[in-house]
C-alpha positions as CSV (number, residue, x, y, z in Angstrom):
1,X,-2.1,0.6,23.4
2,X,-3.8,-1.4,20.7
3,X,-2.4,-5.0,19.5
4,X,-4.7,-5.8,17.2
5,X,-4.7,-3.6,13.9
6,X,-5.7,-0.1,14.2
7,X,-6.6,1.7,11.1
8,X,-8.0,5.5,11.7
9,X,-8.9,7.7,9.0
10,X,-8.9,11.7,9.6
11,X,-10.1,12.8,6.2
12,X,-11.2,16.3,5.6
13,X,-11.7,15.5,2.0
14,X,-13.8,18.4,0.9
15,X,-11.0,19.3,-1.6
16,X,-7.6,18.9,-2.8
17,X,-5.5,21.5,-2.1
18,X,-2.5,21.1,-2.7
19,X,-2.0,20.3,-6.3
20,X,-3.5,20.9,-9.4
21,X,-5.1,18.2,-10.8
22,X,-6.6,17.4,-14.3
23,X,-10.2,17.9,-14.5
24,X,-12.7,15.3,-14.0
25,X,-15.2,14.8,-17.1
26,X,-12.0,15.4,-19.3
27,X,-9.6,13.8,-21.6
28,X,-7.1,12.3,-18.9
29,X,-3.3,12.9,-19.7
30,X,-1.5,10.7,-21.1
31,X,0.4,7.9,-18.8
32,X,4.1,8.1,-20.0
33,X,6.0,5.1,-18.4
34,X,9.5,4.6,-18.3
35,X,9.9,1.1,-17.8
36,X,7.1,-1.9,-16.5
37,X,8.3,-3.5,-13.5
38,X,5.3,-6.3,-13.7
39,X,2.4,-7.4,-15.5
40,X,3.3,-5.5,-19.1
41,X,0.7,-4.8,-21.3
42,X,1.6,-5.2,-24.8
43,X,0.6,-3.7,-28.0
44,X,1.5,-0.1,-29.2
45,X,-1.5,1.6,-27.5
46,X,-2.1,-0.8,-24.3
47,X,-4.5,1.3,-22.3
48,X,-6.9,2.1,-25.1
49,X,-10.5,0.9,-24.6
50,X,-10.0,-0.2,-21.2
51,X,-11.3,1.0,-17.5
52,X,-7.9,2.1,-15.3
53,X,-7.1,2.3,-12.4
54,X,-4.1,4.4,-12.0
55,X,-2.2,4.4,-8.2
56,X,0.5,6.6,-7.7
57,X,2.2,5.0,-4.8
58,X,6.0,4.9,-3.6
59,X,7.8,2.0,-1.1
60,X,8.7,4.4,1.4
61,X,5.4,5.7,2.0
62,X,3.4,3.5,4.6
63,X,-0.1,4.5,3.7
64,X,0.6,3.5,-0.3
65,X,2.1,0.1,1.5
66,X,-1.1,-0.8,3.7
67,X,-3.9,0.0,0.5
68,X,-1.9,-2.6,-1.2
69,X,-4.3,-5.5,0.2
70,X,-7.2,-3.3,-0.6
71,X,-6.1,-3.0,-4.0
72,X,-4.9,-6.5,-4.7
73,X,-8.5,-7.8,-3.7
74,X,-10.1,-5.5,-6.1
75,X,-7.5,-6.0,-9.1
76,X,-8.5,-9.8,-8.3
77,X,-12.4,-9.5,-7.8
78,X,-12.1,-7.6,-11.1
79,X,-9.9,-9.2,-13.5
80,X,-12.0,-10.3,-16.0
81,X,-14.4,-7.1,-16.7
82,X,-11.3,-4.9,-18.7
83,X,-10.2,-3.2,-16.0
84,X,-6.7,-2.5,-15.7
85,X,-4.5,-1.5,-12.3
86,X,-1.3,0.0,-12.9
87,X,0.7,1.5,-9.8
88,X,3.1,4.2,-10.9
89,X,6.2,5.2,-8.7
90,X,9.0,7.5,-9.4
91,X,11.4,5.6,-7.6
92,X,14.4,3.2,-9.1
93,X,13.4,-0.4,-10.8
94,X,16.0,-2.2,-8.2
95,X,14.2,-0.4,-5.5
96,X,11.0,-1.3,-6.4
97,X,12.0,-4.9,-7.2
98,X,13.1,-5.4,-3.6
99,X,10.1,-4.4,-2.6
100,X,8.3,-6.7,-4.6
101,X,10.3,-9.9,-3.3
102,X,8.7,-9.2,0.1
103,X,4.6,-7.6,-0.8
104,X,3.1,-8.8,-3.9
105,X,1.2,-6.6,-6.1
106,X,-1.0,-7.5,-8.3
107,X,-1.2,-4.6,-10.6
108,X,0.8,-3.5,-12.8
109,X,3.9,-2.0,-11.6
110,X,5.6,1.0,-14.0
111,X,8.0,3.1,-13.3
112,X,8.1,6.8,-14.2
113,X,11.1,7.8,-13.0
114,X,11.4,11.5,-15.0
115,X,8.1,12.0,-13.4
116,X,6.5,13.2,-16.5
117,X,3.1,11.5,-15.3
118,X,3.1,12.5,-11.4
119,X,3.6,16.4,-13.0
120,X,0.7,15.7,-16.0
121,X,-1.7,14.1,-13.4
122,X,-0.5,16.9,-10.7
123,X,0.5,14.8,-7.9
124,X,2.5,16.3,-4.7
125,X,1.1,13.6,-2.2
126,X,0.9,9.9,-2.3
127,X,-1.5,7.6,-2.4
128,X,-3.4,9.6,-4.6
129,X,-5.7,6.7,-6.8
130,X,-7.4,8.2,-10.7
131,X,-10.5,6.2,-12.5
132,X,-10.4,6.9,-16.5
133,X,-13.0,5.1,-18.6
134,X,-12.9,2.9,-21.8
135,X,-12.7,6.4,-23.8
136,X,-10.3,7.5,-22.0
137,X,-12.0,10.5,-19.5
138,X,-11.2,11.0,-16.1
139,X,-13.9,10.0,-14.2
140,X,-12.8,10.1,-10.6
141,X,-9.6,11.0,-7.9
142,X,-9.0,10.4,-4.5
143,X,-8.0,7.8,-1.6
144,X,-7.5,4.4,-2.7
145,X,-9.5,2.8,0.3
146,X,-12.5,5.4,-1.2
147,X,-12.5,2.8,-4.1
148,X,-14.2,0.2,-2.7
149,X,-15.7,-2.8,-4.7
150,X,-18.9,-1.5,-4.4
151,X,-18.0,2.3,-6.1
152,X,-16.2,0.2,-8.8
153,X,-19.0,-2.3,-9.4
154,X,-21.7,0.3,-10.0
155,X,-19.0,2.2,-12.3
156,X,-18.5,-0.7,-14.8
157,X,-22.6,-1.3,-14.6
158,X,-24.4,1.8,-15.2
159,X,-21.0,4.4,-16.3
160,X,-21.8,6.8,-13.4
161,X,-19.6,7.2,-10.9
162,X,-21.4,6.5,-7.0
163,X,-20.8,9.3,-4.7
164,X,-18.3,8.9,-2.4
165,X,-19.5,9.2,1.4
166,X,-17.3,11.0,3.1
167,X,-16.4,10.1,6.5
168,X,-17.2,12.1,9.7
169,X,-14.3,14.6,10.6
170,X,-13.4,11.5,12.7
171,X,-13.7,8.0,12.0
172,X,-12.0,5.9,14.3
173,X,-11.8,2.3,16.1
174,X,-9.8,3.7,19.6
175,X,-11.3,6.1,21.8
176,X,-8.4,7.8,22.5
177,X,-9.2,10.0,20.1
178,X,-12.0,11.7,21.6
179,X,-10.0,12.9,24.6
180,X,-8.8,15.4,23.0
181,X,-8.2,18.3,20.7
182,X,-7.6,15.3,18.0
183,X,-10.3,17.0,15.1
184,X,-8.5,20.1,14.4
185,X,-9.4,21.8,11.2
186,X,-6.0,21.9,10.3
187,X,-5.5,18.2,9.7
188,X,-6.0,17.0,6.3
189,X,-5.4,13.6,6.4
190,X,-4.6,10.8,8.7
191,X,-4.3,7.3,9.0
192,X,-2.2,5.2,11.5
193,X,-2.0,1.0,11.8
194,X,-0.2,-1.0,13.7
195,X,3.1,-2.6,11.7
196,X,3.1,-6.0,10.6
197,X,5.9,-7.5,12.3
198,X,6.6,-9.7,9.0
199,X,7.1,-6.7,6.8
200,X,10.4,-6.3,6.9
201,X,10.7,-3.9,3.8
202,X,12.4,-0.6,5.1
203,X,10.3,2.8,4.0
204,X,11.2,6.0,4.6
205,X,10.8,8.1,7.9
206,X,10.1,11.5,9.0
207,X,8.6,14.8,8.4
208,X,8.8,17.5,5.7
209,X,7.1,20.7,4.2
210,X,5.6,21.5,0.9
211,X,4.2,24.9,0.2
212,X,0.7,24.2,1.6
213,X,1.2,21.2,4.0
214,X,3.8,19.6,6.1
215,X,3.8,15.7,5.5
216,X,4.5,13.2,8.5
217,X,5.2,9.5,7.7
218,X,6.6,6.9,9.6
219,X,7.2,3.2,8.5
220,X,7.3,0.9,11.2
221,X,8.4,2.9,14.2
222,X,8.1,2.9,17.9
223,X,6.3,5.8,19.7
224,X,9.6,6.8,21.0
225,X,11.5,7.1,17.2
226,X,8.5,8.8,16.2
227,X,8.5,11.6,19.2
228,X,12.3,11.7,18.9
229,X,11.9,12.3,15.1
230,X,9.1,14.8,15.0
231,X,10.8,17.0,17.7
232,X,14.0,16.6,16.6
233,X,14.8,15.6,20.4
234,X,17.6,12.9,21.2
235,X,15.9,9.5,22.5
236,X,17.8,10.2,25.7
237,X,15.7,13.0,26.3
238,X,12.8,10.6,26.5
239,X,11.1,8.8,28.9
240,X,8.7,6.0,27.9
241,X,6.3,4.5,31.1
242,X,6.9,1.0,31.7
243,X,3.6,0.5,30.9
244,X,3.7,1.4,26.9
245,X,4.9,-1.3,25.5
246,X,7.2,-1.3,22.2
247,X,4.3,-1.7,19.8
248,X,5.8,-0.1,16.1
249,X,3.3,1.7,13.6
250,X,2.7,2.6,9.9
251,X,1.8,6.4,10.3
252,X,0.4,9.4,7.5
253,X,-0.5,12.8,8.6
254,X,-0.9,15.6,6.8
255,X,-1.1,19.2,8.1
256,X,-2.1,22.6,6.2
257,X,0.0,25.0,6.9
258,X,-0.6,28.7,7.2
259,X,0.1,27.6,11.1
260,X,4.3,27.4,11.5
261,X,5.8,24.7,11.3
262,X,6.7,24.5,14.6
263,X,2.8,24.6,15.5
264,X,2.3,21.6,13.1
265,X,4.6,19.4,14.6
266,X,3.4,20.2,18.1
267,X,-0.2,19.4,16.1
268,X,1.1,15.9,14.7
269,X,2.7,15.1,18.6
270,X,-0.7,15.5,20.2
271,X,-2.9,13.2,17.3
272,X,-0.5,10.8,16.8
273,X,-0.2,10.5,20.7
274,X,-4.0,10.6,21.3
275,X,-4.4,7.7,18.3
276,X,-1.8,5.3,20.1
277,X,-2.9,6.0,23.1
278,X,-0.7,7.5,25.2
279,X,-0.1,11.3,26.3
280,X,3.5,13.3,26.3
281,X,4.5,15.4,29.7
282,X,7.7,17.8,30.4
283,X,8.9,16.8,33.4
284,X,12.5,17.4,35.0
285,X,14.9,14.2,35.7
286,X,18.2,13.7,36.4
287,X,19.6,12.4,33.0
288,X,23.4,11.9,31.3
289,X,24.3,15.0,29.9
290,X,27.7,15.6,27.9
291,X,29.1,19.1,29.6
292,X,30.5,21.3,25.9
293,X,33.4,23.4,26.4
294,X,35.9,24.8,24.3
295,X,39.0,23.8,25.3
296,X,41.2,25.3,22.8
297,X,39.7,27.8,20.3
298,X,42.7,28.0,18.0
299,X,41.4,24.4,17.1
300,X,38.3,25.6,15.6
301,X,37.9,25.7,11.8
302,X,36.4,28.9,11.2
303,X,33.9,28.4,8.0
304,X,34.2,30.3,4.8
305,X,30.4,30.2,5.1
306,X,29.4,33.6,7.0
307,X,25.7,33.5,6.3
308,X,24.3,30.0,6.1
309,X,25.3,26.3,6.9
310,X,25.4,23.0,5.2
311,X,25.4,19.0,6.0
312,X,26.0,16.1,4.1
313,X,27.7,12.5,4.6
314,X,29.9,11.1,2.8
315,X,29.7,7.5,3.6
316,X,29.8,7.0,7.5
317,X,31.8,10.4,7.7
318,X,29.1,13.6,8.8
319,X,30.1,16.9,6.9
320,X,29.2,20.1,7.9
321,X,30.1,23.6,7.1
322,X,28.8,27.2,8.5
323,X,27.4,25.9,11.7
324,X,27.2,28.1,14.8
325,X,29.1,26.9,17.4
326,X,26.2,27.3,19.6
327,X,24.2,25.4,17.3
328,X,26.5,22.1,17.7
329,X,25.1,20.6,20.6
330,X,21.7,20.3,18.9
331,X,23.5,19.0,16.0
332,X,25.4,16.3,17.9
333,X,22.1,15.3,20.3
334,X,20.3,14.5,17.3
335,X,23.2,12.5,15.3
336,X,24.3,10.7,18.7
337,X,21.0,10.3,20.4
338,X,22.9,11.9,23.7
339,X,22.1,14.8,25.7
340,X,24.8,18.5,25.3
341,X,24.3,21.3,27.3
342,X,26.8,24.4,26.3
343,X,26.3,27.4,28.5
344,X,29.1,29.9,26.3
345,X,27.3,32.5,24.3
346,X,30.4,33.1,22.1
347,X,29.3,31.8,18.4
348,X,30.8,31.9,15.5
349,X,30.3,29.5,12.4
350,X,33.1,26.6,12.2
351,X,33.6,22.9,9.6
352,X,33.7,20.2,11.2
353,X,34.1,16.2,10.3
354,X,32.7,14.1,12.4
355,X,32.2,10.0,12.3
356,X,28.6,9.7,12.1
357,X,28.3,6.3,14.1
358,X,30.5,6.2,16.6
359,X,30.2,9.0,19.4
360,X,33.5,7.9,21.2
361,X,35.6,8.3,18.5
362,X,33.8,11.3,17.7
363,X,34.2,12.5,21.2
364,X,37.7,12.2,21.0
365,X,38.3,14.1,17.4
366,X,36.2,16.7,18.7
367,X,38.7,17.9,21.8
368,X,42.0,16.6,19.4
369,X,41.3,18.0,16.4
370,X,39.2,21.2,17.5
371,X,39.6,21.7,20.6
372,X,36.3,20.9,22.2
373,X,35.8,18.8,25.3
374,X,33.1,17.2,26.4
375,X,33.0,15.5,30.1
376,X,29.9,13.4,31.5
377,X,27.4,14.8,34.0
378,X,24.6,14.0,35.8
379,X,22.4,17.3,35.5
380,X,18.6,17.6,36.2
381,X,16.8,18.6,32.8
382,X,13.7,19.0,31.2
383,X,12.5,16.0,29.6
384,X,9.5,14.6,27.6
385,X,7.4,11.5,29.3
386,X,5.4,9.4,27.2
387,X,2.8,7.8,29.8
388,X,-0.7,5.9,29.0
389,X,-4.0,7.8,29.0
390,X,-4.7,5.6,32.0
391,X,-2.8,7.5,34.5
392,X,-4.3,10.2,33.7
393,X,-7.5,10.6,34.4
């Protein structure tokens, strides 16, 4: 595993898929902001006759978080030749204020939180950086790391934008990479760095789908949270090699998706894996599994919901309606971080109300209140091992 800071670009930047972006050589759209965070521009028109570069960026999303160096170099290297940085987010002005006690920025920082600009410029996926002129034509779009001094320099000198090099399929500083299937055609962007341990800022986690891609991003997590997150497996289900130590990363992949979902995330286990150089094994072990068995089935709440389910919280209290009874134990394994096994085919949808932080308590309003007992076991079951490339070769 690396210590030092690992920053790996997958880029199959042929084309952008996924949205539908203004044309470059036109009139750009207009930038509608709701409020200015930082570094307000005043007068009545305050982009007009100036170069900008526009950054849609949010704090959750790691990848917008590491170009901030990047960007804050160039906004300084180029503060006197009219050029203006302005990073737009959608999110709340408290939100983004936080954020800006911890990482400076030294653009401007807007908000737009209707989202009127992020629909006029087209954007599904962040970072996504624009380049509009003094007359106010879109010149360029793409990564922010693509906008390198160099690009912007010969911009301002001669008007014409440089061509961008594109990377190889794979450009990388770890040769864990290589060892594997990590250059699938499917992948349309990734980049992974190690965390800075003083960035305490908390970004959002996880994985979801859009209609063309299924996103992965991860802000500061162990290998471990990151399995356990993509599978949707309970830690306990995990076993990490004494040798991996507890190094936490910044993480963005993107996946196309005509493959299922189900494919991508298997995909997004085996780069991410390969990058931070380790490899993930099924392997049986003798783990703590909670034994589910319905005790009392008077208890149940049968659910008005025949056809589909739903979850929310309402402050520490977890809410759900419709959910097959045989689909509970995958429900509590992945609030709980604990392993259920439940062997009764008998399924029918049920309510339940569960404390979402506290599996004793939980334990016990589960066999009180609906009549559903779970006892601890020691059972041998299939688990993932995460294990360094080294001991396996």
């Amino acid at each position: 595993m690396r210590q030092k800071l690992m920053f790996v670009l997958f880029l199959v930047w042929t084309s952008l898929l996924f949205a539908d972006f203004p044309k470059v050589g036109k009139k750009a759209p207009r930038i509608d902001i709701g409020k200015w965070v930082t570094g307000k521009i005043e007068g009545k028109n305050p982009f007009v006759g100036k170069t900008i570069i526009l950054e849609f960026w949010a704090t959750w999303c790691a990848p917008c978080v590491a170009a901030i160096p990047h960007l804050n170099e160039l906004a300084t290297k180029f503060a006197n030749r009219n050029v203006v940085f302005v990073s737009i987010t959608g999110e709340t002005r408290s939100v983004v204020e936080e954020f800006l006690k911890k990482k400076q920025m030294k653009s401007s920082v807007v908000i737009d939180k209707e989202r009127n600009t992020y629909g006029a410029y087209g954007v599904t996926g962040i970072p996504h950086t624009f380049l509009i002129d003094t007359q106010g034509i879109l010149r360029w779009h793409g990564y922010p790391t693509e906008l390198t001094e160099q690009f912007l320099a010969e911009f301002l000198r001669s008007g014409v934008v440089p061509k961008v090099i594109e990377p190889p399929k794979l450009v990388t500083l770890s040769e864990n990479l290589l060892r594997g299937k990590a250059d699938s055609n499917n992948v349309f962007l990734f980049s992974i760095s190690t965390a800075d341990p003083k960035d305490t800022t908390r970004g959002w986690s996880g994985w979801s789908s859009g209609r063309d891609f299924v996103d992965f991003q991860f802000h500061s997590k162990s290998t471990l949270e990151m399995m356990s997150t993509i599978l949707r497996i309970p830690i306990a289900r995990i076993r990490v090699s004494d040798t991996i130590n507890d190094q936490r990363y910044d993480v963005r992949l993107r996946i196309r998706t005509p493959i299922p979902i189900d494919s991508a995330k298997e995909e997004a286990v085996q780069i991410i894996s390969r990058a931070a150089g380790f490899r993930v094994k099924k392997i049986k072990d003798s783990i703590k599994v909670q034994s589910m068995k319905v005790q009392n089935p008077g208890k149940l709440k049968k659910s008005v919901l025949t056809t589909s389910s739903h979850i929310s919280r309402a402050g520490n209290i977890w809410i759900a309606s419709g959910i097959p009874l045989d689909a509970l134990p995958k429900y509590l394994e992945n609030l709980y971080q604990i392993v259920v096994s439940y062997h009764d085919t008998t399924s029918f949808r049920c309510d339940f109300e569960l404390p979402a932080d506290d599996f004793q308590k939980a334990k016990t309003i589960l066999q009180d209140h609906y009549g559903i007992l779970l006892k601890d076991n020691l059972q041998e079951a299939e688990v993932l091992k995460l294990e360094p490339y080294e001991n396996n070769r």
